[in-house]
C-alpha positions as CSV (number, residue, x, y, z in Angstrom):
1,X,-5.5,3.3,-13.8
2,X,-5.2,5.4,-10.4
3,X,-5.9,4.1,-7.0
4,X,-6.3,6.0,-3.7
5,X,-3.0,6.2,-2.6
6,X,-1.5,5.2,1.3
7,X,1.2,5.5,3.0
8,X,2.6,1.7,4.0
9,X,5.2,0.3,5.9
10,X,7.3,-2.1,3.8
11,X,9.3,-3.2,6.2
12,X,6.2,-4.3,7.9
13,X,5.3,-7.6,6.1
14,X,3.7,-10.5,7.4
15,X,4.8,-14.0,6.5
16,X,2.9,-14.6,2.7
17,X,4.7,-11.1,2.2
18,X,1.7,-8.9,2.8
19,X,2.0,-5.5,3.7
20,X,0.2,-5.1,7.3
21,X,-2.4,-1.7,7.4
22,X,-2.4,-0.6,10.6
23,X,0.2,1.7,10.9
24,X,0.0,5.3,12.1
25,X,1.3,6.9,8.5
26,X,-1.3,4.1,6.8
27,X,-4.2,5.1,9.3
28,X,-4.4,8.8,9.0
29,X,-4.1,8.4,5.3
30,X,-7.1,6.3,5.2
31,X,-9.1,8.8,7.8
32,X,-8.3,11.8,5.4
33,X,-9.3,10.6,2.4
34,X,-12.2,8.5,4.2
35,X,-11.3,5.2,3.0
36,X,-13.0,2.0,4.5
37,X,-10.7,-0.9,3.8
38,X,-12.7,-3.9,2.3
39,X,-11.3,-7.2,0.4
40,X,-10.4,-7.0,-2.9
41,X,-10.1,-3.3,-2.7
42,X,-7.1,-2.1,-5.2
43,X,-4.7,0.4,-3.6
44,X,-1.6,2.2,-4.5
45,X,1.1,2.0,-1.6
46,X,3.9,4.3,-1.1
47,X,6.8,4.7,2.1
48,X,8.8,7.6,0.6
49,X,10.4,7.0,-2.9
50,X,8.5,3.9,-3.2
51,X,5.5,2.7,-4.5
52,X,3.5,-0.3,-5.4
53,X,0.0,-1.4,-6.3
54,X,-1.8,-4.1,-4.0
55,X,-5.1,-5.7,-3.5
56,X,-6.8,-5.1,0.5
57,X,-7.0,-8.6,2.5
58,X,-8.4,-9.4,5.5
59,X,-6.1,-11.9,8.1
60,X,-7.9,-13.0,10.3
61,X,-4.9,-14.7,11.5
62,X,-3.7,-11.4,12.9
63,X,-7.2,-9.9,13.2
64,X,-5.7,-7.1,10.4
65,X,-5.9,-5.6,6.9
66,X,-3.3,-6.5,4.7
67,X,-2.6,-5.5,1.0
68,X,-0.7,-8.3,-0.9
69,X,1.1,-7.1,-3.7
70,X,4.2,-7.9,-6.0
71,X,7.4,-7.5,-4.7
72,X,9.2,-7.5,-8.2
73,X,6.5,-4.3,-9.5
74,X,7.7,-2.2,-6.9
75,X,8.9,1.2,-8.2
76,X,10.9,4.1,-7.3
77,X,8.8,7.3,-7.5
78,X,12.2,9.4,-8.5
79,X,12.3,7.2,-11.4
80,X,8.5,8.2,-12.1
81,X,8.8,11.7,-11.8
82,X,11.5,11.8,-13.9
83,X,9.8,10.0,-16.7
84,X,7.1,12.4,-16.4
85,X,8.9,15.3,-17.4
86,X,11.3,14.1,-20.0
């Protein structure tokens, strides 16, 4: 299945390893394709040749959105588009 997909900053994790959503590359994505964050909303995130699927949070511990996902199920997109054409 397909998700929106939006830029995110994976060296910008909170402490439970959440990837924060506020910034700049992660907020014009979400103004162009007119997305509204809202919790449980499913995501695909991607900072260059990454990418990863995550579910949106809210922390109210950092007054923020957050998308928690799986560290281990991150891939590299070169290794996607490479699969796509062989």
């Amino acid at each position: 299945m397909s998700y929106p997909k939006i830029f995110a900053e994976f060296h910008n994790a909170d402490e439970q390893g959440r990837l924060r959503l506020n910034c700049v590359g992660t907020i014009e994505n979400l103004l162009c394709q007119n997305i509204k964050l809202q919790e449980g909303q499913l995501l695909t995130l991607y900072s260059e040749e990454l990418e990863v699927d995550g579910v949106v949070q809210y922390s109210p511990d950092e007054s923020l959105w957050v998308a928690a996902i799986d560290w281990e199920q991150i891939r590299e997109v070169v290794d996607i588009i490479v699969q796509a054409t062989v």
